[in-house]
Residue, then its C-alpha position, 0 to 999 in steps of 0.5 A: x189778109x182779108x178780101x170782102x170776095x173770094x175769086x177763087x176757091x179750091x177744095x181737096x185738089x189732087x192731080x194724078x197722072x198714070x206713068x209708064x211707072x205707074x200711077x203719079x200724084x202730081x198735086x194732093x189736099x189743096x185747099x185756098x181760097x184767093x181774094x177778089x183783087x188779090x195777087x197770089x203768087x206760087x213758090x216751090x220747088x222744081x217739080x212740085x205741080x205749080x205750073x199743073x195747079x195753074x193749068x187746072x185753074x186755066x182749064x188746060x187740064x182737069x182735077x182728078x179729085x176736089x173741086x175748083x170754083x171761080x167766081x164770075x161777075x160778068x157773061x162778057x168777061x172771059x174767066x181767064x187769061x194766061x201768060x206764059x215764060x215764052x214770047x207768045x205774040x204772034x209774028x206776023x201781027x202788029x203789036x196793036x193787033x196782038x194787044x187786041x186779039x183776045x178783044x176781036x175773039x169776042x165780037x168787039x168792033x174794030x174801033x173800040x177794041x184798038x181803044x182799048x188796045x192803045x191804052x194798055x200799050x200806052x201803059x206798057x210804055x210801047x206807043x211808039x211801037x204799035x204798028x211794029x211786029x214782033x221781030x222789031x221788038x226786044x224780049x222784054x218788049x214782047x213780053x211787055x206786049x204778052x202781059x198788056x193783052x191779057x190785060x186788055x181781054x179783061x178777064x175774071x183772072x190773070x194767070x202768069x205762069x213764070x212771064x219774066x223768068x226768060x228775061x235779064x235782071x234789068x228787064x225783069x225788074x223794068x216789068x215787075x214795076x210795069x206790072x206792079x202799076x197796072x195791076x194798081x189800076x184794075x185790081x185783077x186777081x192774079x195768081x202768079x208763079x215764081x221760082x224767086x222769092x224776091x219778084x214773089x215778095x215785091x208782087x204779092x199780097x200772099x205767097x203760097x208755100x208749095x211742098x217737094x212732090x207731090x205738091x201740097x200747101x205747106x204754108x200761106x204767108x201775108x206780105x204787109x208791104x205798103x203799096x203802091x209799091x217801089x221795087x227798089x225801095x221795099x227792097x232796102x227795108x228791115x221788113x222785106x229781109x225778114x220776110x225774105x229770111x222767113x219765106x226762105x227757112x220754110x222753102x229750103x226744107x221742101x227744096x233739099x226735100x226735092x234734090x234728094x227724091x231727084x237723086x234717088x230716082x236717077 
């Protein structure tokens, strides 16, 4: 899918990590480049290096091998903001101000950063929850507030490492959809980790394909779906299911791969 900058690019990325077993290759021969505006989601097995991969793209944790190059198109901007699967909003601040916090990091006055704020929260659909706290809110409100204030921060990339993986199906789509409109509006490049296949395919522009341990690309498929996006209509169409079916045969290989190495390890 062709994107006229590239945000993102990775060179020969290998993690290794030393073990009280020895010596481990977490990730090994990455090579992607993720378009300006793109939304680039990661699927593979469990313990193939997808949350280590997103670590070293947030600076959280350094290649061993290769090099990691990010684009950056503004000195204001921050490089990134990451979302994580757990609730990270701070309890003992309203929700405006958790939706502003990354805003007051960087100088911005009061005034303006609550403008801001307020837009993202009017876009997450919580107006009328901006001064409650945390414990007032649901988990699904929470992670609604989590994903406006990394929005809010305007960084150069957004990192979601699994954000709805804790939710039920009926607020995980609620927010796929949430996000889906959001991301509509500001283009951020995103790079998204999921262990399911359908939120990868509704979300995504390309879907990385990682191997069983140690993680490698095994392969890059562009999703043609139209947007803007519905989740329940793309869900019906003959497209989404062979994309689906496609996206499944060449997991399923590295998955089998994975439970097997887990077996002979135990």
């Amino acid at each position: 899918m062709p994107y006229d900058n590239t945000s993102i690019v990775l060179k020969n990325v290998e993690k290794k990590f030393i073990t009280n077993r020895g010596q481990i290759t977490a990730l090994a021969n990455i090579n992607i480049s993720i378009g300006d505006g793109e939304f680039f989601s990661i699927v593979g097995p469990s313990g193939c290096g997808k949350t280590t991969l997103l670590r070293i793209l947030a600076g959280l944790d350094t290649a061993s091998g290769g090099s990691v190059d990010i684009q950056i198109t503004s000195d204001g901007r921050p490089v990134n903001s990451l979302v994580f699967q757990e609730q990270s909003v701070f309890p003992w601040m309203t929700v405006i101000d958790n939706v502003a916090y990354g805003l007051k990091l960087r100088g911005i006055s009061k005034k303006e950063r609550y403008q801001i704020a307020e837009k993202y929260i009017r876009m997450i659909g919580l107006s009328k929850f901006a001064k409650a706290y945390p414990h007032q809110l649901s988990g699904g409100m929470k992670q609604r507030v989590s994903v406006a204030r990394a929005f809010a921060n305007d960084p150069e990339i957004l990192l979601m490492d699994e954000p709805f993986g804790a939710l039920d199906e009926q607020n995980r789509i609620l927010l796929q959809q949430e996000l889906l409109r959001i991301w509509e509006l500001s283009k951020k490049t995103t790079v998204f980790i999921t262990h399911s296949i359908d939120e990868a395919l509704c979300l995504s522009d390309r879907i990385l394909i990682m191997t069983a341990h140690p993680g490698t690309v095994k392969s890059i498929i562009d999703i043609d779906l139209p947007r803007p996006r519905d989740i329940a209509s793309i869900r019906t169409t003959m497209h989404y299911n062979e994309l689906f079916r496609t996206i499944w045969l060449t997991l399923r290989e590295e998955v089998l791969k994975g439970k097997k190495m887990e077996l002979a390890e135990n």
